[in-house]
C-alpha positions as CSV (number, residue, x, y, z in Angstrom):
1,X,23.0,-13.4,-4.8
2,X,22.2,-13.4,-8.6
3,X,20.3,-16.3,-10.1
4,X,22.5,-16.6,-12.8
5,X,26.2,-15.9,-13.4
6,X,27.0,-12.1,-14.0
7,X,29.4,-12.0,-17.1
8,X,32.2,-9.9,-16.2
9,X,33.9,-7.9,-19.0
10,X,36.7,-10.4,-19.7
11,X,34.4,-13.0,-19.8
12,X,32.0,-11.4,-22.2
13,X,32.0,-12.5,-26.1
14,X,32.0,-10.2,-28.6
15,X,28.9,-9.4,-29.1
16,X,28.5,-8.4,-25.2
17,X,31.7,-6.8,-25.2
18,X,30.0,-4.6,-28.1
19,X,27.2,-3.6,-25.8
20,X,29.0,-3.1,-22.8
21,X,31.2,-0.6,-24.5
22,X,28.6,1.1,-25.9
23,X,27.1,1.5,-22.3
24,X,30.3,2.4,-20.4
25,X,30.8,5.4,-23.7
26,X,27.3,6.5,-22.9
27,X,27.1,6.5,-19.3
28,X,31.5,7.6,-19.2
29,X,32.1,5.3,-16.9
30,X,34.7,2.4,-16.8
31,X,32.8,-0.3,-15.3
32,X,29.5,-2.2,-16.1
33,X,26.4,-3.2,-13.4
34,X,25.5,-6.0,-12.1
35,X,21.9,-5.4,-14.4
36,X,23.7,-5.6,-17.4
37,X,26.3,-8.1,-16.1
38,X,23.3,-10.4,-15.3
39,X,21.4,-9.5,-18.7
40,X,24.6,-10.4,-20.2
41,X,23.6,-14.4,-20.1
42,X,21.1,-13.6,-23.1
43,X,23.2,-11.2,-25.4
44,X,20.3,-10.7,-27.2
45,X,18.0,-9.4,-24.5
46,X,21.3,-7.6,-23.3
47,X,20.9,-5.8,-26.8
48,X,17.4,-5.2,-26.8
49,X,16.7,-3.6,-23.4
50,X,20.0,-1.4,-23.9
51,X,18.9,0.0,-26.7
52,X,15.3,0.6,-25.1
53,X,17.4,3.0,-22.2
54,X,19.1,4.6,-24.8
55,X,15.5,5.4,-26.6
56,X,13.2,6.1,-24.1
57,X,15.5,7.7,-21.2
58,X,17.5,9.8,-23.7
59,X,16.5,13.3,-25.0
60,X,13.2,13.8,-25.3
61,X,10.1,15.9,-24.1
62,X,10.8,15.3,-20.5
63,X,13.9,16.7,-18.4
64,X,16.3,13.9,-17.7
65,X,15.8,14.6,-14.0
66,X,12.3,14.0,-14.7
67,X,12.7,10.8,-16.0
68,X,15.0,9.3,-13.2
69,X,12.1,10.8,-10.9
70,X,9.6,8.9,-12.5
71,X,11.7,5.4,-12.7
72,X,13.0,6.0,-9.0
73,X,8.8,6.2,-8.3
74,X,7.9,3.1,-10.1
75,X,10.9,1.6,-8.6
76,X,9.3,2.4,-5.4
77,X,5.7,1.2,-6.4
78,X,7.3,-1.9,-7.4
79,X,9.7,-2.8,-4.5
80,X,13.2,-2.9,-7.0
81,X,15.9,-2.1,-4.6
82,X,18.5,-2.9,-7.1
83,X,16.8,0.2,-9.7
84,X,15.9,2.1,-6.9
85,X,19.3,2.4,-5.5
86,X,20.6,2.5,-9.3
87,X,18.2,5.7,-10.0
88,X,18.3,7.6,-7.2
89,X,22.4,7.4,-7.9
90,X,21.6,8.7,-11.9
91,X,18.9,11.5,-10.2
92,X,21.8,12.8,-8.0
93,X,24.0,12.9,-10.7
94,X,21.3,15.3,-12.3
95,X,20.6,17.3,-9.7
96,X,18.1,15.7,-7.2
97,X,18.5,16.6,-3.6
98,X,17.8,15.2,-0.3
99,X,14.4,17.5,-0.6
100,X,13.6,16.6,-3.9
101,X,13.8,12.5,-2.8
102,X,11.7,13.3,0.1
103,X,8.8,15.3,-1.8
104,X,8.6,12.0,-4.3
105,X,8.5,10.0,-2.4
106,X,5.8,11.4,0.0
107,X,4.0,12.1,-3.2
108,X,4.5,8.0,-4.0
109,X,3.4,7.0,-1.1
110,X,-0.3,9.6,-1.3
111,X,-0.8,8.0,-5.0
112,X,-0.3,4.4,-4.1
113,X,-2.8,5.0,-0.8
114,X,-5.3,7.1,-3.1
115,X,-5.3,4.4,-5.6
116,X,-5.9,1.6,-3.2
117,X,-8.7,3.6,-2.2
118,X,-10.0,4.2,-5.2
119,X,-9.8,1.0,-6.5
120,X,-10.9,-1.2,-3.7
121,X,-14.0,1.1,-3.7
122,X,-14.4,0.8,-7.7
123,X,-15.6,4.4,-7.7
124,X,-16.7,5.3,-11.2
125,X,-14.8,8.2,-12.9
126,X,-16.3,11.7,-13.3
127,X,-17.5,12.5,-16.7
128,X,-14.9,15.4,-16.5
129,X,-11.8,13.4,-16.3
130,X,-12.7,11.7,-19.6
């Protein structure tokens, strides 16, 4: 259950209304998330982390796979079911496959166990890697 109300469409003032269209016309879709929903109590912050998706998961240097990769690993690392089961859904959608979700996250689970190592033994980093 939430901790605060999720504001439903016909609920929404204007200026989430505003948002939420711009998301549904972004992602074409006809319904909005529970993130959003729940963002919705503080349009403002509604406003500003939309705008921050749009920016940093939109065209770019990196593949839009790639980037739902990366966010479904640090999803992982940080134990967010809700954006792990929200970007896994926008990986498939460009093109991840059983295979691909498997490798990731066999390759999240060696980094998080190689870092744990490597920090809890504070070894100092090779001149090389600098």
């Amino acid at each position: 259950m939430a901790q605060v109300r999720l504001i439903e469409y016909r609920d929404a003032s204007p200026e989430v209304k505003a948002v939420y269209d711009d998301i549904m016309k972004a992602r074409g879709t006809d319904w909005i998330n529970n993130f959003w929903k729940a963002l919705a109590n503080d349009p403002r912050e509604l406003k500003r982390v939309w705008e921050a998706v749009k920016s940093v998961m939109g065209p770019g240097a990196l593949d839009p796979l790639v980037k739902e990769l990366v966010y479904v690993a640090v999803s992982a690392t940080n134990n967010c079911e809700y954006c792990l089961h929200s970007h896994i859904a926008g990986a498939r959608k460009k093109g991840m496959t059983d295979a691909m979700l498997m490798e990731l996250m066999a390759v999240v689970a060696l980094a998080n166990g190689n870092n744990a190592l490597a920090s809890g033994l504070r070894i100092e980093v090779d001149p090389q890697f600098r």
